[in-house]
Structure formats: structure tokens, C-alpha cells
C-alpha positions in Angstrom: 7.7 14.6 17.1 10.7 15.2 14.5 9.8 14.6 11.4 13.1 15.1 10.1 15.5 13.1 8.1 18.6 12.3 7.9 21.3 12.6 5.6 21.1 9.1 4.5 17.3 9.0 3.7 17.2 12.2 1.9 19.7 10.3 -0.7 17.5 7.4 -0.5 14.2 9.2 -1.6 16.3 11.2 -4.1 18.0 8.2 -5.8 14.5 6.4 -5.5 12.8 9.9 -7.3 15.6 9.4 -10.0 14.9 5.9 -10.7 11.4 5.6 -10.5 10.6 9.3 -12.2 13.3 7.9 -15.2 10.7 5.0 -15.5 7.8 7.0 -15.1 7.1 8.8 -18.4 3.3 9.3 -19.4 3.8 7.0 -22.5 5.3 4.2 -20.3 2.7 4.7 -17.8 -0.1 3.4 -20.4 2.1 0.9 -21.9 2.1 -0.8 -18.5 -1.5 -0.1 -17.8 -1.8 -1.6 -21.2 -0.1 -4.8 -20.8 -0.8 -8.5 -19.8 1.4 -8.1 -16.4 0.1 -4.2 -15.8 3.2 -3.5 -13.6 6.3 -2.4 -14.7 8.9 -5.5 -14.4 11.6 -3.2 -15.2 11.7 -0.6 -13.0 11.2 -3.6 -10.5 14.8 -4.8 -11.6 16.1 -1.2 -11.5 14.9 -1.1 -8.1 16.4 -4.3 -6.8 19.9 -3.6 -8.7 20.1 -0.3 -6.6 19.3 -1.9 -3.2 16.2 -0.4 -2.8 14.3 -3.1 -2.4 15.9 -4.2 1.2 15.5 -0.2 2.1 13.4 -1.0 5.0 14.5 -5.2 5.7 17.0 -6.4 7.8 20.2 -7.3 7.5 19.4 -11.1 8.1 17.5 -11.9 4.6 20.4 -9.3 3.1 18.7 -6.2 3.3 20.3 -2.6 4.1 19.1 -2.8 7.8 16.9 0.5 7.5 13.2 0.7 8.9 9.8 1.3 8.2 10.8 5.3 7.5 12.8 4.2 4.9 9.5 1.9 3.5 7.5 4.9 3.4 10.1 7.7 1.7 10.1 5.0 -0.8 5.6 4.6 -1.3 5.9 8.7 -1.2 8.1 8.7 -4.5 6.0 5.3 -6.0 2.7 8.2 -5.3 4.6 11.3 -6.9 4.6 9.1 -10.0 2.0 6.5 -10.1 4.2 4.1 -11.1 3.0 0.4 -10.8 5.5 -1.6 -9.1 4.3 -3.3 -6.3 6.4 -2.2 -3.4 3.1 -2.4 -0.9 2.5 -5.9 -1.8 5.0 -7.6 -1.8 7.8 -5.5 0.5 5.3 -4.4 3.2 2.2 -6.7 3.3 4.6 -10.0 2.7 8.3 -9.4 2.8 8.5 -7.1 6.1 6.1 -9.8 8.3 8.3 -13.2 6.9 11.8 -10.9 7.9 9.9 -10.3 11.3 7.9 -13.5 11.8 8.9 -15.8 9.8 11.0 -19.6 9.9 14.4 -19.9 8.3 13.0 -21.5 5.0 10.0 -18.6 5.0 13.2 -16.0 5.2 14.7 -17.2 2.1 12.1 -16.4 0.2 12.5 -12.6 1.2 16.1 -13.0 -0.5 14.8 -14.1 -3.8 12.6 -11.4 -3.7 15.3 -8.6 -2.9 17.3 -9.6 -6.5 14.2 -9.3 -8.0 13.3 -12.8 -8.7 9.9 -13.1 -7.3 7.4 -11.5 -5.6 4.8 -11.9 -2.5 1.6 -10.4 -1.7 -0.7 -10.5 0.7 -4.4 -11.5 0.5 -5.8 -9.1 3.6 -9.7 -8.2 1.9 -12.8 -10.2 2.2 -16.5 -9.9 1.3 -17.8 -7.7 4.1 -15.2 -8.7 6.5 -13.1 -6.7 9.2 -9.4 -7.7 7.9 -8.4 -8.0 11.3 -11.3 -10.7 11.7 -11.2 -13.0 8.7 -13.6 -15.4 8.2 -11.7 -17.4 6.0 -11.3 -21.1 8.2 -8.4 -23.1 8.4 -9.2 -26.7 9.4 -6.5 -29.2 11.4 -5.9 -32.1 9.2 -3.8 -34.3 11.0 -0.1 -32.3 10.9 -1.9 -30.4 8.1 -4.2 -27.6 7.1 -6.9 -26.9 4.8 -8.1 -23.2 3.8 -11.3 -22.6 2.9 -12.6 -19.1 1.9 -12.8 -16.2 -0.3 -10.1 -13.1 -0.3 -10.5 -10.1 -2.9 -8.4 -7.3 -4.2 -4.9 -9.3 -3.6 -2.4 -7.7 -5.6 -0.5 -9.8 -8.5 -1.8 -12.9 -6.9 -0.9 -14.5 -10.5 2.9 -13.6 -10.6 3.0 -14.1 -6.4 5.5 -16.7 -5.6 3.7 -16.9 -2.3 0.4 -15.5 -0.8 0.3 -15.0 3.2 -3.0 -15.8 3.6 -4.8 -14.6 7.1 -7.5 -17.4 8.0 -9.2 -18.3 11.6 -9.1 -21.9 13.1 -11.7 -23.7 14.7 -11.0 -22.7 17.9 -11.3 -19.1 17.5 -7.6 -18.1 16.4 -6.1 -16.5 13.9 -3.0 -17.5 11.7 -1.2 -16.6 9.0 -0.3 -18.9 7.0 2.1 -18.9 3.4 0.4 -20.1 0.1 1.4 -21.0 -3.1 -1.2 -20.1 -5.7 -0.8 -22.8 -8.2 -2.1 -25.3 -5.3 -4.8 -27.4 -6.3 -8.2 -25.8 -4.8 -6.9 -22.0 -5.8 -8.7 -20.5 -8.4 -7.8 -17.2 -9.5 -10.0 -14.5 -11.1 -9.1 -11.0 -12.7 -10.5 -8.4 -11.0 -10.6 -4.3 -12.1 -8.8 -1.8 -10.4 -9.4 1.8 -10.3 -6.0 2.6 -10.5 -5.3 -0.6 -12.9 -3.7 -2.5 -10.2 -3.8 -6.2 -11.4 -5.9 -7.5 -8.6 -7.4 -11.1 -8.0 -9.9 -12.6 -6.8 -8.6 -15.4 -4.6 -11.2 -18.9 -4.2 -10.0 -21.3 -1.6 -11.7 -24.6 -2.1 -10.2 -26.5 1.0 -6.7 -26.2 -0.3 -3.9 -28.3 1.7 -0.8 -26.6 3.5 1.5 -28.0 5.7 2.3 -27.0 9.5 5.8 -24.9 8.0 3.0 -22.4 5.6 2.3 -20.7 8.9 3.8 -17.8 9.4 4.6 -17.1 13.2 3.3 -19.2 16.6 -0.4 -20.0 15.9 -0.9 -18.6 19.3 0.3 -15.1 18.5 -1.4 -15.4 15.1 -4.0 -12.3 15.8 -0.8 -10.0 16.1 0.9 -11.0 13.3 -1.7 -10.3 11.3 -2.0 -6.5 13.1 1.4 -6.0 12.7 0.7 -6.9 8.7 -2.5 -4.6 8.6 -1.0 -1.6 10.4 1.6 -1.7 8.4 0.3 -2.1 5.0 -2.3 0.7 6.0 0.5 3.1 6.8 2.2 1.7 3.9 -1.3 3.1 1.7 -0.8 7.0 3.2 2.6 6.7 2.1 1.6 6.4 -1.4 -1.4 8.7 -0.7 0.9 11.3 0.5 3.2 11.4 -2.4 0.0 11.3 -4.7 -1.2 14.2 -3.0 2.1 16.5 -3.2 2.2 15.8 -6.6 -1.3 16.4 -7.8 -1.3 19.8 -6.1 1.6 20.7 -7.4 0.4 19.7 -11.1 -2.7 21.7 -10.3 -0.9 24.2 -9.3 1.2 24.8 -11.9 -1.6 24.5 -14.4 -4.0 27.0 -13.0 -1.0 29.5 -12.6 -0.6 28.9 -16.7 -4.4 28.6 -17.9 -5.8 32.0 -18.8 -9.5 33.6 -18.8 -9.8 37.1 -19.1 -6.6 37.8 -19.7 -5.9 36.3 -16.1 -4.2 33.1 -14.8 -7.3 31.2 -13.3 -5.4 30.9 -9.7 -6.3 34.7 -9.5 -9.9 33.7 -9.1 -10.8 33.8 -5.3 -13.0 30.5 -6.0 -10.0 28.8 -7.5 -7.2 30.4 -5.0 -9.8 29.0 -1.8 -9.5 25.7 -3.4 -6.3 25.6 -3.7 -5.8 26.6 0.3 -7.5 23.9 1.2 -6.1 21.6 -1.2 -3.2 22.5 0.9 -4.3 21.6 4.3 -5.4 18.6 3.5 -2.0 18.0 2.0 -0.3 18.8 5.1 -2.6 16.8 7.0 -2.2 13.8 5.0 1.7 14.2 5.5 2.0 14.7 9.1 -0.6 12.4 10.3 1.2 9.6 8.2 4.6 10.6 9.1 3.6 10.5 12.5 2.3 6.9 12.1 5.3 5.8 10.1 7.5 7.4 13.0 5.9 5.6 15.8 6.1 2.3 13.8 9.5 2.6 12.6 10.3 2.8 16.9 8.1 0.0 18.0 5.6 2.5 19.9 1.8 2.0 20.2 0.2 3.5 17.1 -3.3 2.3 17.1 -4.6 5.9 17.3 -2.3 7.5 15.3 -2.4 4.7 12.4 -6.3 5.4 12.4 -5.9 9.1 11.9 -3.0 8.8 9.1 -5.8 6.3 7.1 -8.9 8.8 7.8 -6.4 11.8 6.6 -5.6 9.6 3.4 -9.3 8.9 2.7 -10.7 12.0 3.2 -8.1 14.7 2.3 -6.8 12.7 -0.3 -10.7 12.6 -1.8 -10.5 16.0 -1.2 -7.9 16.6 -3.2 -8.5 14.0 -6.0 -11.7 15.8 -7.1 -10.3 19.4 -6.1 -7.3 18.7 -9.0 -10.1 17.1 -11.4 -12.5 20.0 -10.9 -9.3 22.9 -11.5 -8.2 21.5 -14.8 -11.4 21.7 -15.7 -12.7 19.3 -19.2 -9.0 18.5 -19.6 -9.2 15.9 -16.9 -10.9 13.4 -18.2 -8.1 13.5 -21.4 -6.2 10.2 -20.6 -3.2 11.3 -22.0 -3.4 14.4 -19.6 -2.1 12.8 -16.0 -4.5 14.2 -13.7 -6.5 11.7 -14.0 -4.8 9.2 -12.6 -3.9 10.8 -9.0 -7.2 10.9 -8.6 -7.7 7.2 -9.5 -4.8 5.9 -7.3 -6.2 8.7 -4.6 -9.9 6.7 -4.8 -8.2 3.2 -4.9 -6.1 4.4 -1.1 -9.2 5.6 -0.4 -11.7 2.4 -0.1 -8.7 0.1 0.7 -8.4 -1.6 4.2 -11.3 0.8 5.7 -12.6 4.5 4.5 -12.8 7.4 6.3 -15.8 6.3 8.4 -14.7 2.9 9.7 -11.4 4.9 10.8 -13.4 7.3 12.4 -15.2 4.3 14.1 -12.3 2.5 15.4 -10.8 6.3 16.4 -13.6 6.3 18.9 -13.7 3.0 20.2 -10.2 3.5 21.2 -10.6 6.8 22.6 -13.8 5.2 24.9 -11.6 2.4 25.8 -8.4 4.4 27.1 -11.2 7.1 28.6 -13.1 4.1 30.6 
């Protein structure tokens, strides 16, 4: 495939770089890790005054018309800098899926968030749960619906106008449906991050929403919720990718500078080795995600290749993670020293929506399916 861009998205990922690297210096960085709201409401503005926000959404809910290409150049500059905004949660795991699937009224919400105004997320994680299998029930009520379950690791579920909330129905399917987290039943808990994500425990203690909360027909709830998934997971690689570039390239530019024996330490076949494979993995992360993003973007079949993009990301970006710790040597555990936090992020990509191993897993079972 061509991976290439156009004119038009190379000027979107360099205005993007500009605006996100301008809001991206290391004492900002902990000032937002520091804070109540631990993401950065201001280059969230900056982003929506420049249009970025709409990048990748339709013209519809008053977005630029681009696609899911345009998502992703985006998450790769978010990675280069680590910069906590949350363009995952809320663009691709909630504002992408209501400009795809969603009512009239559920669309209007995707214009509040493109000034800037609000923000969505999606609560896709549960205790020992496939997220393409929840077991979190939704029970028919008369024209009504009542939730029951427990989701973890959803992003800014406190400042989320709306959660889309994946739960199955007594009958066996699967729907999405749109929740507002100050309903009564919802009870919110703080959770750590690695990568100091403000992430929440969600409790749903049979909380009440109406037929117009669902998101999509019922009946085609199941792909809704894998159009959510594979996207969001492609969505992680992005960010993984441009995490990647950018610790090797820190890495690299220290252990060309740091000295032993009056040599720089990249002269050191152990360290030089390293580095090579630092590098494969790098390309592999990229390619494999591109690919994914590519085949997305056109509507095409991508099970395989969305697998592949999320194993690369787990395991090369591990790979890479605790190659750039190792290189820098004691320096990397200095906070104010940034290495440390690629590796965090990298770890965070890493055990969201699957590992390496349940990638491999489903890999195989679709390869024995399409072989049988």
C-alpha cells in the first residue's frame, strides 16, 4: 500500500506539531500531571480554534470532512509529545461512532465538542472481560433501560458530557448506549494511570436511560461497538507510533552526546545493536499502524491488520520503552529528564484494549478461520 500523504495532511500534522509542541514544554507537562483536571484544557481550546478537532469528522456535525488518516497524523504528534489532551477519548472512542451512528440529537453533541465545549469518552474496559463481549447488562424497562455493571480505565469520565457505554441485553445482544454520568446509580472512582491519564472507575447500579441513549439499531449493536474498538485500538498505535519516533530519537541524540572513554557511548557495539533494533521495531510499529489506519480510513476489512498494528504497539513499543530507559542510563528515572514518560505512555498503549498475546491470539483464530 502507499503510505503516502498528501499535501494537505502534511500541513495538518505540521500545524498540529506547532500547536501541540508550543504547549508541550517539560514544565507544563508536570503542571498538568500535577493538577486536579490532569489534562491540558488549553491546548484543548487551541486545538478546537484551529479546526483540528473536526480533522477526521464529517462535514454534517461541522467538521473538515477528512478521515481516519487524518485521526491518526493527529495521535502521532499527541505521542511525539505526550501531551494530555484527550483526542482518543473523546474524538475517536465517542465523537467518530455518534458522527457515524448516531440520531440527530446524539450529533449535536459532536458540535459542542468540536468548539471545545465538552467532551465524550468511552467506557470500553471491564474486569476480565473481552471488550467486544461486555458483560455489563442492560435490562428492558418498559420504553426504558437500566445498566447494570462495572467499566474501568474510562478516560475523564468526571468532565465527560456523555459516556457511550457498551452493555449486553437479555437476549444476547449488544448496544451501545449514551450516558450521562451525573445520573443517579453512577458512582465514579479515581483511578491511577501509568501515564497520569485521569481514569475512572465507572459503577453502574441499575441506572435509567431512555430508548434515544442508544447509539445505533439495537440489532446492529455488536458492530457498532467493533467499529468503536477497532478504531480506538488503531487510534492507541497512532499515539504509540509517535511515542516511539520520538523516544528513539531522544535516545539517540543523547548517546551520540554522553561520553566514556573519551567516546560517545553510541560507539559501543552493545549500545549501537540496541539502537538497530530500536529501529526495527520503530518501523514496524509505523507501517503495521499505517497499514491499519489505511484500510480503515477506506472502509476495507482490517481485522488482521488491526491485530498486527496492536501486537507491533505492545511489543515493539515495550521494546523500545525499556531500550531508551536502559541507554540513558540512571538519568531515567530523573523526572525532570523526559524519558521517562515515553516509556510510561509506551506501557499504558501497551496493556490497553489487549497486549501483545491476546493479539497474537485473535491473529490466529482469524488466520484458522479464513484457512478452514
Amino acid at each position: 500500500m502507499d503510505f503516502s500523504l498528501s499535501d494537505e495532511q502534511k500541513a495538518l500534522a505540521e500545524l498540529a506539531g506547532k500547536i501541540i509542541g508550543d504547549h508541550a514544554a517539560l514544565e507544563r507537562l508536570k503542571k498538568v500531571e500535577g493538577s486536579d483536571s490532569r489534562y491540558d484544557r488549553d491546548l484543548w481550546l487551541e486545538l478546537a480554534k484551529a479546526g483540528l478537532l473536526g480533522a477526521a469528522l464529517p462535514d454534517d456535525v461541522g467538521g473538515s470532512g477528512g478521515g481516519f488518516v487524518e485521526m491518526c497524523l493527529l495521535l502521532e504528534q499527541q505521542g511525539k509529545r505526550v501531551a494530555m489532551v484527550p483526542l482518543l477519548s473523546t474524538i475517536v472512542a465517542a465523537a467518530l461512532p455518534l458522527a457515524q451512528f448516531g440520531s440527530a440529537e446524539q450529533k449535536s453533541l459532536v458540535r459542542q465538542v468540536l468548539s471545545g465545549d465538552r467532551m465524550l469518552t468511552a467506557a470500553l474496559v471491564e474486569p476480565l472481560s473481552d471488550p467486544r463481549l461486555p458483560s455489563t447488562t442492560a435490562t428492558a424497562e418498559g420504553k426504558d433501560w437500566r445498566l447494570k455493571g462495572v467499566k474501568l480505565a474510562v478516560p475523564l469520565a468526571r468532565h465527560a458530557e456523555r459516556i457511550l457505554v457498551p452493555a449486553r441485553t437479555g437476549d444476547g445482544k449488544i448496544g451501545v448506549f449514551l450516558l450521562d454520568p451525573k445520573s443517579s446509580g453512577v458512582r465514579l472512582t479515581q483511578q491511577e494511570a501509568w501515564s497520569w491519564e485521569p481514569q475512572f472507575i465507572v459503577e453502574l447500579n441499575d441506572v435509567k436511560v431512555d430508548t434515544s441513549a442508544i447509539v445505533g439499531a439495537l440489532d446492529s449493536g455488536a458492530g457498532v461497538l467493533n467499529w468503536i474498538i477497532d478504531r480506538t485500538m488503531v487510534g492507541l498505535c497512532a499515539i504509540a507510533s509517535g511515542a516511539c519516533q520520538e523516544a528513539l530519537r531522544i535516545t539517540a541524540e543523547y548517546t551520540s552526546n554522553r561520553k566514556q572513554f573519551d567516546k560517545p557511548i553510541a560507539m559501543f557495539q552493545a549500545v549501537g545493536q540496541r539502537m538497530a533494533d530500536s529501529f526495527i521495531d520503530n518501523e514496524g510499529v509505523n507501517l503495521t499502524m499505517w497499514q491499519a489506519a489505511s484500510r480503515l480510513a477506506d472502509d476495507m476489512p482490517s481485522d488482521r491488520e488491526i491485530a498486527t498494528a496492536k501486537y507491533w504497539a505492545a511489543e515493539g513499543g515495550s521494546r523500545i520503552g525499556h531500550a531508551a530507559l536502559h541507554l540513558h542510563g540512571g538519568i531515567c528515572i530523573d523526572v525532570d529528564y523526559p524519558i521517562h514518560r515515553y516509556f510510561l505512555w509506551l506501557k499504558q498503549i501497551e496493556n490497553t484494549l489487549g497486549g501483545a498475546t491476546p493479539q497474537l491470539e485473535r491473529l490466529g483464530k482469524l488466520i484458522a478461520a479464513q484457512s478452514a
